[in-house]
Phi, psi and omega in degrees: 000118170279161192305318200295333200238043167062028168243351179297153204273132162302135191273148199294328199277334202272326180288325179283341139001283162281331172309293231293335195273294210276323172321287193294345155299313156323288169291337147308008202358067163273018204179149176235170179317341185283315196258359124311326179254156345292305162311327181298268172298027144230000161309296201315312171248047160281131151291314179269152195250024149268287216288337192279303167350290188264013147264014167227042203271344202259348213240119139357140129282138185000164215180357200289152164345289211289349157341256164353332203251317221037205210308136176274161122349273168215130182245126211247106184238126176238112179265132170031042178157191204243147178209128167239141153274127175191152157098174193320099172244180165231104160314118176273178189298305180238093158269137198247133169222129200263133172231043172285099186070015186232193172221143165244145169228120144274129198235109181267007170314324189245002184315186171207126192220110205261327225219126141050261176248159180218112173248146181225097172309088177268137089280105180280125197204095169078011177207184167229161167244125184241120176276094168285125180222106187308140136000108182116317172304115172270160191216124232236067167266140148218186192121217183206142176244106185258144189037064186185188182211161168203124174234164154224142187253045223223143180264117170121185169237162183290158164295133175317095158098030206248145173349158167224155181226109146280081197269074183302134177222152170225125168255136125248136189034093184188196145172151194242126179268120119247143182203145147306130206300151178296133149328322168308321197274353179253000000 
């Protein structure tokens, strides 16, 4: 059986692939809201890199921020369900943090962020990512939210010399959060 001809079984990276193709189709409004969630929910339950094929055989492909950027660093992705980061970690240079139908929460109170800058690729499709970020960390967003939101939430001025987060975001129906950690939480 060759690669090519479409019974090999698809893999969670190639189906959240396509939602990010059928998304953005969505925003360019080659698709409407309807044909979205019905393509959408059967991207989820495809089996086959065919079967993924002919529901975005009609849509551009994906075009998100992390498209564009290529290999991360490290990628934190919650499909259909939830993933955190928290407690002593080593922040890498680049990080992709992924959201389909799920929620990420990173929590940097307690990281360790060795270097400068730090970029953070979110892409969001129907869920969210929420940023904890201590008093000081100045923090850098773009991108785009289409039927979604990206806000910072964060009090004060950055510290002289103190670490940047550059947080590139592509949101549909979503949203990417930075705030400061919940009291319980420092």
């Amino acid at each position: 059986m060759s690669a090519s001809d479409g019974r090999l079984r698809a893999s969670d990276a190639e189906r959240e692939h396509a939602i990010e193709s059928l998304s953005d189709a969505v925003a360019a409004g080659r698709l409407t809201l309807e044909e979205y969630s019905e393509r959408s929910g059967s991207v989820l339950s495809a089996r086959t890199q065919g079967e993924l094929a002919a529901l975005t055989a009609d849509v551009p492909a994906a075009s998100s921020a992390l498209a564009r950027t290529g290999p991360a660093g490290e990628e934190i992705a919650a499909l259909l369900g939830n993933e955190s980061r928290k407690g002593p970690w080593v922040v890498p240079q680049h990080l992709a943090v992924r959201s389909v139908l799920g929620d990420c929460h990173l929590e940097m109170q307690h990281a360790v962020i060795r270097q400068p800058v730090t970029t953070i690729d979110a892409t969001v499709r129907f869920g969210s990512v929420t940023i904890f970020v201590p008093d000081g960390i100045e923090v850098r967003m773009s991108g785009r939210a289409v039927l979604g939101a990206k806000s910072v939430q964060l009090r004060g001025e950055p510290r002289p010399g103190a670490p940047v987060i550059e947080l590139r975001c592509d949101v549909f129906c979503g949203a990417v959060t930075v705030r400061r950690p919940q009291r319980f939480m420092r």
